[in-house]
C-alpha positions in Angstrom: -28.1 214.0 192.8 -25.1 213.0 194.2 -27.2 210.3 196.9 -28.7 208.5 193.6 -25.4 208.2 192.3 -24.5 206.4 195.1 -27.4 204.3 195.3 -26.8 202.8 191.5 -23.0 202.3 192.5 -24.3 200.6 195.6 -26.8 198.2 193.5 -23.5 197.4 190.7 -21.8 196.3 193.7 -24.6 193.6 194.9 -25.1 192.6 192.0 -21.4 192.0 190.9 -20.8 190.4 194.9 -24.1 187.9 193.1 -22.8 187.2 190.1 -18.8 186.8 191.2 -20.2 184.0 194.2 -22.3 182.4 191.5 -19.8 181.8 189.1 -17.3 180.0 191.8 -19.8 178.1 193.1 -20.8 176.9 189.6 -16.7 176.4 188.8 -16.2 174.5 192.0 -19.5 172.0 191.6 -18.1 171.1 187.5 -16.9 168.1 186.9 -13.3 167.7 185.3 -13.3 168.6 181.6 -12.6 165.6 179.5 -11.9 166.0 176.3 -12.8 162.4 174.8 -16.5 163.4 176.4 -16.5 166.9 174.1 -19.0 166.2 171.1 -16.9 168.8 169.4 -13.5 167.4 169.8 -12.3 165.5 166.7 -10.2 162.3 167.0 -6.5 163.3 166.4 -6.2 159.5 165.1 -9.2 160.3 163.1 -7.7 162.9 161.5 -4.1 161.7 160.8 -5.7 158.2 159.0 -8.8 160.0 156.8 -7.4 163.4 156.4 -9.7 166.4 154.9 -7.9 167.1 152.2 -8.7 168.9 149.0 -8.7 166.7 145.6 -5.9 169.0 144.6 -3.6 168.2 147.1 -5.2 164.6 147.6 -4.4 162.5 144.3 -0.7 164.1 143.9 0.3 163.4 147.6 -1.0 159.6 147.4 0.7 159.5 143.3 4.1 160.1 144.6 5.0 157.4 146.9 3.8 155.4 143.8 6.2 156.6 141.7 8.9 156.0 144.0 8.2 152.4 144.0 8.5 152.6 140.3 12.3 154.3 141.0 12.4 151.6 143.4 11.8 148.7 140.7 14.2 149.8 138.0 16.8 150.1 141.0 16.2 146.6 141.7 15.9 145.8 137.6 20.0 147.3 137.9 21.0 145.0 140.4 19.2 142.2 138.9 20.2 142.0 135.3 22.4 138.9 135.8 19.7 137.1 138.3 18.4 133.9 137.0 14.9 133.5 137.1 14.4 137.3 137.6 11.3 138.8 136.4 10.6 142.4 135.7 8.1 144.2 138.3 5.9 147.8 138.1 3.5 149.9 140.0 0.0 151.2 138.3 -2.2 153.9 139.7 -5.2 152.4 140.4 -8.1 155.6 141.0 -10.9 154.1 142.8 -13.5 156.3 145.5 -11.0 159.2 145.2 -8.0 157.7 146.4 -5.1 156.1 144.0 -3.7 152.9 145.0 -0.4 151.4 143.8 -0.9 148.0 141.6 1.7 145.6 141.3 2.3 143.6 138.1 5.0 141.2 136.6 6.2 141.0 133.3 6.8 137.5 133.2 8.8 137.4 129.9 10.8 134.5 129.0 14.3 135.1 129.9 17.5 133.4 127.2 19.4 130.1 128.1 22.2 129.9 130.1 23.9 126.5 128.5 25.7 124.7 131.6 25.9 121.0 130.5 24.5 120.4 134.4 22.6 117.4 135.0 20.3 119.2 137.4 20.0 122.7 135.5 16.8 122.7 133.3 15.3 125.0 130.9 11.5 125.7 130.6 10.3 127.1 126.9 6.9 128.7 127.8 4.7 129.5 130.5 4.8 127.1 132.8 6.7 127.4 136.5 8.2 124.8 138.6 6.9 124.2 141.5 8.2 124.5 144.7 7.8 124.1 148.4 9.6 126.5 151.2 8.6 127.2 154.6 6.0 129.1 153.3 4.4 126.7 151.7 4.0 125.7 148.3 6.0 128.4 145.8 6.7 128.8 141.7 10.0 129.9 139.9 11.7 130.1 136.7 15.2 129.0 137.9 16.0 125.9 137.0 19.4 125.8 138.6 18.5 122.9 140.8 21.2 120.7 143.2 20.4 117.7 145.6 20.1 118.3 149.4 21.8 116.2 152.2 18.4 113.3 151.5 19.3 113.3 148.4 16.5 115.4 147.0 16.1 117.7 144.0 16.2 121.2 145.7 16.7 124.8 144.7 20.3 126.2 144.2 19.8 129.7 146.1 17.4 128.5 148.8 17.4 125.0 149.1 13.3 124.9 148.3 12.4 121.4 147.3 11.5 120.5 143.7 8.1 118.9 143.6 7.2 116.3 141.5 3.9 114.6 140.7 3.9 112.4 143.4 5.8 115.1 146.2 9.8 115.5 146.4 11.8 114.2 144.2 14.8 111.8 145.2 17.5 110.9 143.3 20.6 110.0 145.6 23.2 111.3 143.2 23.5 112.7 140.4 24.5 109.5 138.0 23.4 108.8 135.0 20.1 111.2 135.0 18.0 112.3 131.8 15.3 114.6 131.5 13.7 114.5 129.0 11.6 117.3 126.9 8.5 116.5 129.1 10.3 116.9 132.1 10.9 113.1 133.4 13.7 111.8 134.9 15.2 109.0 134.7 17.7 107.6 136.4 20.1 104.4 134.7 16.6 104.4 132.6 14.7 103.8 135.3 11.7 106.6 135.9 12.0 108.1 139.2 9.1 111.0 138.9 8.0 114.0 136.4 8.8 117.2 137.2 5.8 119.8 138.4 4.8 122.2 135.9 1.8 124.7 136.2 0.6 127.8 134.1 -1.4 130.7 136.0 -4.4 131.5 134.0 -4.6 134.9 135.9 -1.1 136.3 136.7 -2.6 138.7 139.0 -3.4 135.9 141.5 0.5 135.6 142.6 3.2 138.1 144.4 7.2 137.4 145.0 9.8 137.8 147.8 12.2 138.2 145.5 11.0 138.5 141.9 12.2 134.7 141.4 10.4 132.8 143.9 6.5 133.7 144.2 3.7 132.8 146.0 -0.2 132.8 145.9 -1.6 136.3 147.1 -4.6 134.7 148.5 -3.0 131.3 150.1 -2.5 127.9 149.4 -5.4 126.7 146.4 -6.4 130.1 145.4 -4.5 129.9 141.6 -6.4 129.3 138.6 -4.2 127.4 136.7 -4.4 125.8 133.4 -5.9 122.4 132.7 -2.7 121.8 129.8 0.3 123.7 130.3 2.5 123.9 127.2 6.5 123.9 127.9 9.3 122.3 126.0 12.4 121.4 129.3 15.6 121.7 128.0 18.1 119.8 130.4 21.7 121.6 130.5 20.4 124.9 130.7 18.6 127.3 133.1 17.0 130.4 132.2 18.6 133.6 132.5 17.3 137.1 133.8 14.3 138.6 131.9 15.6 142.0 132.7 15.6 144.3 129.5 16.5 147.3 130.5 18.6 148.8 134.0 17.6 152.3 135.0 16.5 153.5 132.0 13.6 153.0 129.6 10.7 154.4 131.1 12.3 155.9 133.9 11.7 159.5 132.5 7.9 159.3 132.2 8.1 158.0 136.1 10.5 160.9 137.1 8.3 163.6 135.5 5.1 162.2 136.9 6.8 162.3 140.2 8.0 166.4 139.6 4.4 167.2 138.5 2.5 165.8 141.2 5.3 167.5 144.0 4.6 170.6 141.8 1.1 170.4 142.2 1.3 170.2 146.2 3.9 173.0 146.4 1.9 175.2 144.1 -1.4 174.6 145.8 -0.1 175.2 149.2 0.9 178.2 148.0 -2.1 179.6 146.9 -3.5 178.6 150.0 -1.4 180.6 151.8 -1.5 183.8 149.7 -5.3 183.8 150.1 -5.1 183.1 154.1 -2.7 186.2 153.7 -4.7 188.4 151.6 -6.5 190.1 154.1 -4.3 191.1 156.7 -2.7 194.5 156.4 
């Protein structure tokens, strides 16, 4: 008995001495693990830019940095209540494929005249923008507030953008004896120098702004639809005043409550996902 126990411990041992010389030779021969060769590692990258995530968590966490672009605005609306020019801006969410996108739209009301008595400050009753050109190329605004450069030609007041007219910049030398009229010519010791660039956008969604006075085409230079006959009434004297309505309030409340729902949402989702991670431990 005791000689066939010996004989199986004898035959664990061999085999164990097999395996054990095995496995380090096997060890010694493998190549170096790399991970970016592991079919079943995922790309951290991968996973930070298209997270996994469940629609409950998914719409509110990509909703609130929408609605603080909406504090954002009215923040700038404060600040901006005695701009000239300044035009009202907000943020839609836009649901599309499952994910919410922030949409940016201008309320391009008319804003009231300032009366100034200024040669160079003109009024536009309508639509219509002047246009402009900047080292970004050709721009529109509402304010009128213009002044003459060190050439002598009609520029912007804040940023020194040239005034276009219909046959390019307009020059004027001084600021004599000049009359615009309704139509927006000038003349100068009744003499016509050049008319004064208007355009109407017959799709607002087509433009963007630094500033919320001085925009730009979204899609470049020539990508505007604008209309064949603008219809404006120039006032010269006056420039037009902010558009702002309303500072921090007005729909502020709406935004602030969307905001405390959808971080509500989030916080009691996570929640619930950890209770049920939780429920069966002891």
């Amino acid at each position: 008995m005791r000689v066939l126990v010996a004989k199986k411990l004898f035959l664990f041992l061999i085999i164990g001495l097999f395996y054990g010389c095995f496995s380090v030779h096997a060890i010694s021969m493998t190549e170096p693990y790399d991970p970016e060769k592991d079919p079943l590692v995922v790309d951290k990258s991968d996973v930070m830019l298209n997270p996994r995530m469940d629609s409950a968590l998914r719409y509110p966490t990509q909703a609130m940095p929408i609605y603080e672009e909406h504090f954002n605005a009215y923040e700038a609306y404060t600040a901006n209540q005695m701009t000239p020019g300044y035009k009202e801006y907000t943020f839609g969410n836009v649901s599309k494929d499952g994910h919410v996108y922030g949409r940016k739209f201008f309320r391009l009301g008319q804003g009231p005249p300032i009366e100034t008595g200024g040669p160079l400050d003109v009024y536009v009753e309508g639509k219509a923008f002047f246009v402009i050109q900047g080292p970004f190329g050709q721009g529109y605004t509402r304010d009128g507030r213009f002044v003459l450069d060190s050439y002598g030609r009609l520029a912007t007041i804040a940023d020194y953008f040239l005034v276009m007219g219909e046959n390019g910049p307009i020059v004027l030398d001084d600021t004599e004896a000049v009359y615009i009229n309704a139509n927006g010519e000038i003349y100068k010791n009744d003499r016509m120098i050049d008319r004064i660039r208007l355009v109407q956008f017959a799709n607002l969604g087509e433009i963007d702004s630094f500033n919320s006075h001085i925009f730009y085409p979204v899609y470049g230079p020539g990508s505007v639809d604008l209309e064949e006959n603008p219809k404006y009434y120039i006032r010269q004297g006056f420039y037009e005043g902010s558009a702002v309505v309303k500072g921090l309030i007005g729909e502020l409340p709406r935004f602030k409550h969307g905001y405390l729902a959808s971080a509500y949402t989030v916080q009691r989702t996570l929640r619930m996902y950890q209770n049920a991670l939780t429920m069966g431990t002891p």
